[in-house]
C-alpha positions in Angstrom: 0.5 -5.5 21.0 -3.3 -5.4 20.2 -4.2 -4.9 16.3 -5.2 -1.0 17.0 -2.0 0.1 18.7 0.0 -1.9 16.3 -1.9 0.1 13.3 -1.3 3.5 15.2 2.5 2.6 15.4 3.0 2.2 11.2 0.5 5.5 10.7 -2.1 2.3 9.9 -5.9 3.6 9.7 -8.0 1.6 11.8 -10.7 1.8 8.8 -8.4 1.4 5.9 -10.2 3.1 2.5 -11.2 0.9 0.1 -8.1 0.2 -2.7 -10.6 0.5 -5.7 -12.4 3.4 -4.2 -9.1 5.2 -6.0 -9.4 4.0 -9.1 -13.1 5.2 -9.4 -11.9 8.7 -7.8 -9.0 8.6 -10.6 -11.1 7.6 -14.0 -13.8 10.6 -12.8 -11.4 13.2 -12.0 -9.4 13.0 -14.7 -12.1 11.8 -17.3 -10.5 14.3 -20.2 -7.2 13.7 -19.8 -4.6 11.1 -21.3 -4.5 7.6 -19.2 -2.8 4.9 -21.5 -1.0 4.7 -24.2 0.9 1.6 -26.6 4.5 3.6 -27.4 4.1 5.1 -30.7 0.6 4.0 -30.9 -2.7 4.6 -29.8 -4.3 6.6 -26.8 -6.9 5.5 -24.3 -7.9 8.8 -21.9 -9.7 8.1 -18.8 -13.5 8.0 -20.1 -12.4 5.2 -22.5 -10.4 2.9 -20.0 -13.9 3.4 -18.0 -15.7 2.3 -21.3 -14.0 -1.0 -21.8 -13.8 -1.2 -18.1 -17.9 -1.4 -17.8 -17.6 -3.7 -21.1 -15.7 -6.0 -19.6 -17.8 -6.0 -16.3 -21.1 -6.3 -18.9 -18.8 -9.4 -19.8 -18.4 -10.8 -16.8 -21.7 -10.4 -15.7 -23.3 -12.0 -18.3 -20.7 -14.9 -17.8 -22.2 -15.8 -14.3 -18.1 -14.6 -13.1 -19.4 -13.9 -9.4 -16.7 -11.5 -7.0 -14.1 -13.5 -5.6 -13.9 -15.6 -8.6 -9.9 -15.8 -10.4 -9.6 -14.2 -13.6 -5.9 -14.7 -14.9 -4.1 -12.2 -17.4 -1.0 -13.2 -19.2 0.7 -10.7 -21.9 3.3 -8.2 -23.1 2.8 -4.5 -21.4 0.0 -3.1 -23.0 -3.2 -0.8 -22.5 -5.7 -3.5 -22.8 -3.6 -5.5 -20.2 -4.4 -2.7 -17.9 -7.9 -2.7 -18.7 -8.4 -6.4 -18.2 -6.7 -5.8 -14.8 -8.7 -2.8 -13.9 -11.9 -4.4 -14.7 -11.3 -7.4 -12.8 -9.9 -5.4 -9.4 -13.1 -3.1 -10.1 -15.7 -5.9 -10.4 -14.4 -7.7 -7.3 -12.7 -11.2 -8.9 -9.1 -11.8 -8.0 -6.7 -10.9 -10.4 -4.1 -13.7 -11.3 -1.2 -11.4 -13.1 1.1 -14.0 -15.1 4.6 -13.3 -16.8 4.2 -13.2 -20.1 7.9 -15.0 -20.4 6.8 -18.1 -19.0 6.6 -20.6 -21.2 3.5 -22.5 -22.3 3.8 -25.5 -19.4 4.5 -22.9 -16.8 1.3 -21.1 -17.3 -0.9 -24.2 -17.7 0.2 -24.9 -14.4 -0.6 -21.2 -13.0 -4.2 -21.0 -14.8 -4.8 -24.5 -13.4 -3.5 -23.9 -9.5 -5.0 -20.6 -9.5 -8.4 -21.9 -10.9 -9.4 -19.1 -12.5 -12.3 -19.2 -14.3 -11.4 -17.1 -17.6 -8.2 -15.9 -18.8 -6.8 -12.9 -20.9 -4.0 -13.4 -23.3 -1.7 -11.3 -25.4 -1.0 -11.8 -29.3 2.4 -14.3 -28.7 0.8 -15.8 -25.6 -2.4 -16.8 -27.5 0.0 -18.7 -30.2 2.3 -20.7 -27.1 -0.7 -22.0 -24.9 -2.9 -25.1 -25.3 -5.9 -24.7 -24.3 -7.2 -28.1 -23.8 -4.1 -28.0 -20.5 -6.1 -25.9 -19.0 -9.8 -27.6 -18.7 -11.5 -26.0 -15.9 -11.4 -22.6 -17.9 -14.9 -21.4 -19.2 -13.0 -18.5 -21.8 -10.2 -17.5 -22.9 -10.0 -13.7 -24.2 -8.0 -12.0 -26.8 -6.3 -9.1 -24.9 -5.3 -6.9 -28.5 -9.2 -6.4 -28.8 -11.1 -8.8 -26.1 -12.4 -11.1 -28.8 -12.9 -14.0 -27.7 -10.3 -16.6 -28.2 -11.7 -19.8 -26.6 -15.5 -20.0 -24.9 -16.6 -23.2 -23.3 -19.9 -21.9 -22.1 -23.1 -20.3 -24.3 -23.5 -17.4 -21.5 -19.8 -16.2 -22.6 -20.3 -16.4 -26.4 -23.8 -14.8 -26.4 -22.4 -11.8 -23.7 -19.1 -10.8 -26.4 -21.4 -11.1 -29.5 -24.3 -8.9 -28.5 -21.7 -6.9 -26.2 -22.4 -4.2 -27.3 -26.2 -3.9 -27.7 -26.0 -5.1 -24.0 -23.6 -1.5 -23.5 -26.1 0.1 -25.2 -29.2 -1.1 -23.2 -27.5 -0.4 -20.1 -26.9 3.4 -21.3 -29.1 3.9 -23.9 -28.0 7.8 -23.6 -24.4 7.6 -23.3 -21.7 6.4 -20.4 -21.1 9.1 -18.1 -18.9 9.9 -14.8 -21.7 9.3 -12.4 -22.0 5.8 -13.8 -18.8 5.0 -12.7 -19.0 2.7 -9.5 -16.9 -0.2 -8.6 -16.6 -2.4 -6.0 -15.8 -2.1 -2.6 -14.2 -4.4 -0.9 -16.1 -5.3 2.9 -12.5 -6.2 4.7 -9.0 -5.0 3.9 -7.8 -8.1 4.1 -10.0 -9.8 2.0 -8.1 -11.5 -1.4 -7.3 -8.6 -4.4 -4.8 -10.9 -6.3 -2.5 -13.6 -6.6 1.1 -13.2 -7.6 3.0 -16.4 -8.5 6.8 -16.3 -7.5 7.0 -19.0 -10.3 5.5 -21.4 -12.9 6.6 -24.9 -12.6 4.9 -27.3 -10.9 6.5 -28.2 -7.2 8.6 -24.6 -6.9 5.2 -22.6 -7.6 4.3 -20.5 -4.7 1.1 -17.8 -5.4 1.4 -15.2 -2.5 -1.9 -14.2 -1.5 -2.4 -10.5 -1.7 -5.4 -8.7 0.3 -6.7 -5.2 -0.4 -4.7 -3.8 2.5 -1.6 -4.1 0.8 -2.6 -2.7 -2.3 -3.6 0.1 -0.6 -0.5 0.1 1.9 1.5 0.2 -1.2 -0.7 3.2 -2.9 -0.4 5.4 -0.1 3.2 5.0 0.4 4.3 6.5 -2.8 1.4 8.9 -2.6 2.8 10.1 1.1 6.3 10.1 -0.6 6.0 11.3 -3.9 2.3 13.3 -4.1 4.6 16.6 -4.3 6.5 15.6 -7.7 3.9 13.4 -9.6 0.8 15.0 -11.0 -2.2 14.9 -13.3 -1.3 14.7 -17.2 2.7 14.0 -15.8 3.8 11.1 -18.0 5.4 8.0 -17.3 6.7 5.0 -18.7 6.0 1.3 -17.8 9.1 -0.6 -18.8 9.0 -3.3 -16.1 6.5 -6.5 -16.4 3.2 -5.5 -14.6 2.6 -8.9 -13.9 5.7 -8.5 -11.5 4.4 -6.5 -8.3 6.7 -3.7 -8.9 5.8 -2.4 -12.2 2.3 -3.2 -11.4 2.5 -1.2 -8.0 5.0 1.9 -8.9 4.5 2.0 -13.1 0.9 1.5 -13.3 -1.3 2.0 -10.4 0.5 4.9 -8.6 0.4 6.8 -11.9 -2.8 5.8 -12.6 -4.4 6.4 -9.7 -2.8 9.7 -9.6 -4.1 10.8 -13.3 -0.8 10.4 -15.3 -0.3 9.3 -19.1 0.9 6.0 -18.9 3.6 4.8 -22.1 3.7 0.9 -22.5 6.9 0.3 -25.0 4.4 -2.9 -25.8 7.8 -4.8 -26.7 11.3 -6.1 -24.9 12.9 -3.2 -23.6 16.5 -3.1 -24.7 18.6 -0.1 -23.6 18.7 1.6 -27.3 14.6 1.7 -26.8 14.1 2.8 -23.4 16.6 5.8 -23.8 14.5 6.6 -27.0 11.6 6.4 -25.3 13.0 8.2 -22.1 13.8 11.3 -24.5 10.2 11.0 -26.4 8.4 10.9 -23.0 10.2 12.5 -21.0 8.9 11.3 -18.0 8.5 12.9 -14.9 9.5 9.6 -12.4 11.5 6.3 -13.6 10.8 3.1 -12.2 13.6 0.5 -13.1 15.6 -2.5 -12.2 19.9 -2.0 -12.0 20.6 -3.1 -15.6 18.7 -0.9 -17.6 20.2 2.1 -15.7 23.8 0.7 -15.4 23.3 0.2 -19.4 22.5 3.7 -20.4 25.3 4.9 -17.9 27.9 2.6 -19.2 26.9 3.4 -22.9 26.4 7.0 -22.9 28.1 8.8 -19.9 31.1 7.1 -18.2 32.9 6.7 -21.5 32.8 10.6 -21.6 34.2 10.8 -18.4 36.4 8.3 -18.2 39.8 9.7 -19.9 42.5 11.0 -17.2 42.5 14.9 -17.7 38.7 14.6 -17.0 39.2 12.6 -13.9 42.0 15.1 -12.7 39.9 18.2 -13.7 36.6 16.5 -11.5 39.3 16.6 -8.4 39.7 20.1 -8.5 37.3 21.4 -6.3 36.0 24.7 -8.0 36.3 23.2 -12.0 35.6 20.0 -10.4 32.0 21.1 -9.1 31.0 23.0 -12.0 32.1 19.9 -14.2 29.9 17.9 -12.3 27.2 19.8 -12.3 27.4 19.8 -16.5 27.9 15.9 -16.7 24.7 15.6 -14.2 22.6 17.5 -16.5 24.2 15.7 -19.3 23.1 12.5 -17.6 19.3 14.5 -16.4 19.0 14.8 -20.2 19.7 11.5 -21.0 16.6 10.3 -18.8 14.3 12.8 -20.5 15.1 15.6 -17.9 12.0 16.4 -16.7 12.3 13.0 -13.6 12.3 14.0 -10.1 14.2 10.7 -9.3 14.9 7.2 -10.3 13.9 4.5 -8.1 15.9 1.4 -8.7 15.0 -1.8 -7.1 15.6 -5.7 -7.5 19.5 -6.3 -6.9 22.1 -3.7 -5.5 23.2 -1.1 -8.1 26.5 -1.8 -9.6 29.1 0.2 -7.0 30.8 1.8 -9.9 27.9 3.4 -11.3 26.4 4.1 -7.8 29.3 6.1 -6.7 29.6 8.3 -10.2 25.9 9.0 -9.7 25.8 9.8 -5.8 29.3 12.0 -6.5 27.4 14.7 -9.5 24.5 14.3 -7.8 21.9 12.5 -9.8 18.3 12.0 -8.2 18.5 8.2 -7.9 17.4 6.2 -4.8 17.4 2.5 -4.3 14.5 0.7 -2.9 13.7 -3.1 -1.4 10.8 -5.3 -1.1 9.7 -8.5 -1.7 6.4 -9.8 -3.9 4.9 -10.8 -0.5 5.0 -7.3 0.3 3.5 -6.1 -2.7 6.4 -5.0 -3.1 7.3 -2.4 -1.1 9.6 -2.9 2.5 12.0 -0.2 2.0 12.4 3.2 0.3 14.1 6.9 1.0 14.0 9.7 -1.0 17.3 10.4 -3.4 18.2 13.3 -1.0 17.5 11.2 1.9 19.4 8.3 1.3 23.0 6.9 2.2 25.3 5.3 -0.4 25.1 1.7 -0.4 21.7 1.4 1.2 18.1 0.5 0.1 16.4 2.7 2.6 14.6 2.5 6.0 11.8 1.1 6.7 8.4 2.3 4.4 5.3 4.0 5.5 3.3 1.6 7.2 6.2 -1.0 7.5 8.7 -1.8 9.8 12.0 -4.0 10.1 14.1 -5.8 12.1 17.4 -8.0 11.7 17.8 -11.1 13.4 20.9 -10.9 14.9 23.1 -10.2 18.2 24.4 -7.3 16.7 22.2 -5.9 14.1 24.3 -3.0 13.5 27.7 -4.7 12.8 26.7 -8.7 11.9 24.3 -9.6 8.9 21.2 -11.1 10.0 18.0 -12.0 8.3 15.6 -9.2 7.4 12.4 -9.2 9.1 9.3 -6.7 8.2 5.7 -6.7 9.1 3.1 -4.3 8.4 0.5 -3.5 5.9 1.6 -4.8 2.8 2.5 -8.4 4.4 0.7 -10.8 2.6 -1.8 -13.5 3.5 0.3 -16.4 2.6 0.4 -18.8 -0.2 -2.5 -20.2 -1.9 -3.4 -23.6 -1.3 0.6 -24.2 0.6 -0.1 -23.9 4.3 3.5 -25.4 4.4 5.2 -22.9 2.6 3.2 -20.1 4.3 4.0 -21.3 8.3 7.8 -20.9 7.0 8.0 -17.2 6.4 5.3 -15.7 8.2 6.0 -15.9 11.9 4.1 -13.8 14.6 3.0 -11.7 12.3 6.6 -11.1 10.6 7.5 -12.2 6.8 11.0 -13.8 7.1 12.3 -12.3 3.6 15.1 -15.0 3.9 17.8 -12.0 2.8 20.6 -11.0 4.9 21.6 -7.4 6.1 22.3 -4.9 8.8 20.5 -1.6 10.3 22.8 1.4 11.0 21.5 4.4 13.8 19.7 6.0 11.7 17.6 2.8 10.3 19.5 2.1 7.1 19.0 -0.5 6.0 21.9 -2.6 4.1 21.8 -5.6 2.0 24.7 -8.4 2.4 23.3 -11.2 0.9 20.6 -13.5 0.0 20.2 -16.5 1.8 17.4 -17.5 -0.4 18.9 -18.9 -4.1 16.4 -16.6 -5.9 18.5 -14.7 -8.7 17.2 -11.5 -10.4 16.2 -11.8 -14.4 17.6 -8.7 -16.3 14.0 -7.3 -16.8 13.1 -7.8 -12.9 12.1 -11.4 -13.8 12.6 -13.7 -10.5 14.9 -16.6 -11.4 15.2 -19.9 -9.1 17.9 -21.7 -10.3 16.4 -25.3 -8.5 14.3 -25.3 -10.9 16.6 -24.9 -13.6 18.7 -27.7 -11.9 15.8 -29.8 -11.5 15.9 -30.3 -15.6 19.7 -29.9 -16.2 20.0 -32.8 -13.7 18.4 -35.3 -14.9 20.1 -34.5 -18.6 23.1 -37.3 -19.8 26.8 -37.5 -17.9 25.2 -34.3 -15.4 26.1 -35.9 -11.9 26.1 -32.4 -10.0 25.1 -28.6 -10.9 24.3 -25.5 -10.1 23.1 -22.8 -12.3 24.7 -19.0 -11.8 24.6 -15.9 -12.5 27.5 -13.6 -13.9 26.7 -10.2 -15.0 23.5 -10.8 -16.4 24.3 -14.1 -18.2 23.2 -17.5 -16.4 25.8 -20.2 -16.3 25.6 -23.6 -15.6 28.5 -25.4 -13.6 28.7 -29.4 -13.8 30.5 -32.0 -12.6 30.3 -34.7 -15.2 29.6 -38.5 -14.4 33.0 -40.0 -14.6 31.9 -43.4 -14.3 29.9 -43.3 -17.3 32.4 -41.0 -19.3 34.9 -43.7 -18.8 32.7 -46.6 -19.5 31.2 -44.8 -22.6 35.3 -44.0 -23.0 34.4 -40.4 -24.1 37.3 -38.2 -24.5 36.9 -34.4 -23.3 36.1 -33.0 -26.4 33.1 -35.4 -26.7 31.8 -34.5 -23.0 32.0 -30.5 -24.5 29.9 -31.0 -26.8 27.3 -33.4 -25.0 27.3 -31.1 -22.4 26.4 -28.4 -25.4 23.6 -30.8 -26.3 22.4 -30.4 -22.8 22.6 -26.7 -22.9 20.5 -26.6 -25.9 18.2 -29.3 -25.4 17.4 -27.5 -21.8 17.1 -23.7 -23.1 14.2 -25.5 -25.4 11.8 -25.8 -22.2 13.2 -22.5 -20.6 11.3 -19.0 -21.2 14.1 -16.8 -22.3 15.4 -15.1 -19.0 16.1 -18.8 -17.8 18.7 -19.9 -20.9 21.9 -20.9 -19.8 24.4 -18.9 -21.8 26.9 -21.5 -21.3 27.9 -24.9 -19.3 31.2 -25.3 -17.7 32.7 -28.2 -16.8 34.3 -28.8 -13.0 37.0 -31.1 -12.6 36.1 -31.8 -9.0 32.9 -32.2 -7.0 31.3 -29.3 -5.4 32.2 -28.9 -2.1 29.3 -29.8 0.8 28.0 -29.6 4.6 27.3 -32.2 6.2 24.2 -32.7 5.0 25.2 -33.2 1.5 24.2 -29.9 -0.1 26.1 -28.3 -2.2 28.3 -25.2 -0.6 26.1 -22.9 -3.0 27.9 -19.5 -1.7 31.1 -21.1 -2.8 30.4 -20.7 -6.5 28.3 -17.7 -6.8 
């Protein structure tokens, strides 16, 4: 199938609009109204996100950073981290999104694959990194109020001390809408961003997003949600924006779209996002499993949990009317003003999936993949069947690889427009999962009739973080390995606690003639001395001993599947 009838298929424009020609259309449109705020902190409305904006392209400028050059952002959720990734997008350098989680060694090695050329940072960030790792840098900027926070080059210094006398001879009048004009990208697939899977060296993959899929991504929640998202609507961004979906579905849908963006600026436990959900009250809520099985487990099933309760929902005319109060109850809970939830990342716990779907909540559950930027599949709460992520989104399509695609779990297949371009600088890596034009997601499911699509496991080892951070446990077992009496590991995950399972060295236990108390608390050593190099979502809660070896193929690896 040629490239035009293969476009015409997924509703694909031959001439797809340029992604930042949005953002400009946004910012002008809805100059007056609210755009960003820090939770219970200060307001930035549309005029001055396109202030700092043109400041930080004055910046640039003046810092010979040419489009197409990698500008890297690492830092809590916050309205200057949007800023420095708006301005970048807008000026036409590739934007390098980083978890601020990593720790320090992990994004040394980002900044330096990446080679970006300057690199925003965030208040903790700014205290963790060394500099001096990261040598082909020209600046490093202070995100909390873009000083600067390392320069290596006299253009950079001179253009953020006399910043803004350069504003001011640019506009000697004052900034207005008509001076708002960004960059427009000359070929959809040319390179918007980089997203890196991971931080450590040998496991770090940086998919290779083009403008396409940012757009492919834009328009399929505008062609889905357009109807129950609006101008001055307000949201809240609780996942990381560095991970594509927050940045895709908390932050540029909504912004693009003229809403009030809330960043809680700070780690989102449950007690603060359901404050913050009944503060805000916002009108759509973008989440990972946990943070809505949390609420739910906390506020509502204990309510509904004693046995006259259960015996009264049975009865079909008290039962109805019971549910109907405990699904406002619930409504309220989340602000009630949402049209739906969209939860994505991992499989919604059963339990609280079937409570929801039986009252009636508006929740849906999506999947995707960073390579997709995010988005593979989606269906509207009132659309959707119970136990499935959706069908295929606008502009993508699926397949299973299997005999039986219906009945026996295959891998999932998608191609479309918000497939990515591979990753940077590992040709390797890329020829693996791209294949005629399909990703090869690596995860396992099946399609019903009406192109369901169902989830039944993941081939790849990738493990989901309880804040949507991705997780690969190699890497963990890289380290843990090579630790004292560790002969063979894995690292799991139950409930949202990582554990780490080893077999102990016998022949060094018994020439050391250590008893098992002393292997416990070597083993703790390990546990301790490891969580000292691992950002926070990677600590292993605790270590467990097996008295046999794990069981293998042929091949020698370890039977994974058996022990998750």
């Amino acid at each position: 199938m040629d490239t035009k009838s293969f476009y015409a298929q997924l509703d694909i424009p031959e001439q797809i609009p340029s992604f930042n020609s949005y953002i400009e259309k946004s910012i002008i449109e809805h100059w007056d109204l609210d755009a960003l705020t820090d939770y219970q902190g200060a307001t930035l409305q549309y005029k001055d996100v396109a202030r700092k904006i043109e400041k930080m392209h004055i910046l640039f400028e003046h810092s010979n950073v040419k489009p197409g050059d990698k500008i890297a952002i690492c830092g809590r959720n916050m309205s200057h981290w949007a800023v420095a990734f708006l301005a970048t997008m807008t000026y036409g350098a590739v934007a390098v999104p980083i978890l601020h989680e990593f720790i320090p060694e992990q994004i040394h090695n980002i900044v330096n694959h990446s080679d970006a050329k300057l690199l925003f940072v965030g208040d903790v960030v700014a205290k963790q990194i060394t500099p001096d790792e990261m040598p082909a840098l020209e600046g490093i900027i202070y995100l909390p109020d873009f000083s600067i926070f390392v320069s290596r080059t006299a253009e950079l210094t001179y253009a953020r001390e006399h910043l803004n006398e350069l504003f001011g001879k640019k506009y000697p009048k004052y900034f207005r809408k008509e001076h708002v004009k960004y960059f427009r990208e000359s070929d959809p697939d040319d390179l918007a961003l980089i997203n890196y899977t991971s931080g450590t060296t040998g496991f770090s993959k940086g998919v290779m997003l083009p403008y396409r899929a940012m757009w492919g991504n834009l328009d399929f929640a505008h062609y889905n949600l357009c109807k129950h998202v609006h101008p001055g609507d307000k949201t809240i961004s609780i996942l990381p924006m560095a991970h594509m979906y927050g940045m895709a579905f908390e932050f540029i849908y909504e912004f693009v779209s003229g809403c009030h963006i809330y960043y809680l600026t700070r780690i989102p436990s449950p007690a603060i996002v359901a404050q913050a959900f009944a503060d805000v009250k916002p009108c759509i809520i973008i989440a990972v499993p946990l943070i809505i099985e949390k609420i739910i487990k906390k506020k509502v099933l204990p309510k509904v949990s004693s046995a006259p309760v259960k015996a009264l929902l049975k009865t079909p005319l008290v039962g109805s009317k019971l549910k109907a109060k405990i699904c406002q109850q619930v409504y309220e809970a989340f602000g009630g003003r949402l049209y739906e939830i969209i939860v994505g990342g991992a499989p919604l716990n059963q339990e609280v999936e079937q409570f929801l779907t039986d009252i009636g909540f508006p929740i849906t559950v999506g999947y995707g993949a960073t390579e997709c930027a995010p988005i593979i599949t989606y269906d509207d709460w009132h659309d959707r069947a119970v136990g499935s992520c959706g069908r295929a989104a606008y502009h993508m399509e699926i397949k299973v690889d299997s005999s039986d695609p219906r009945r026996i779990p295959g891998e999932i297949m998608t191609r479309g427009c918000n497939t990515m371009l591979g990753y940077y600088k590992n040709e390797e890596a890329t020829k693996a999962v791209l294949k005629d034009g399909w990703y090869l997601t690596g995860d396992l499911g099946i399609i019903d009739e009406d192109g369901h699509l169902f989830i039944k496991g993941r081939s790849k080892n990738m493990l989901l973080g309880a804040n949507g951070q991705n997780i690969y446990p190699e890497e963990i077992e890289d380290k843990l390995s090579s630790l004292p009496l560790v002969a063979e590991c894995l690292v799991v995950k139950r409930g949202d606690k990582l554990i780490g399972l080893v077999y102990a060295d016998a022949d060094e236990i018994k020439k050391q003639s250590l008893n098992s108390e002393a292997v416990t608390a070597l083993m703790e050593q390990n546990r301790i001395e490891l969580n000292a190099t691992q950002p926070a979502y990677q600590k292993l809660a605790s270590i467990e001993l097996m008295e046999t070896e794990f069981q293998k193929t042929p091949k020698k690896s370890i039977k994974r599947y058996l022990y998750n």
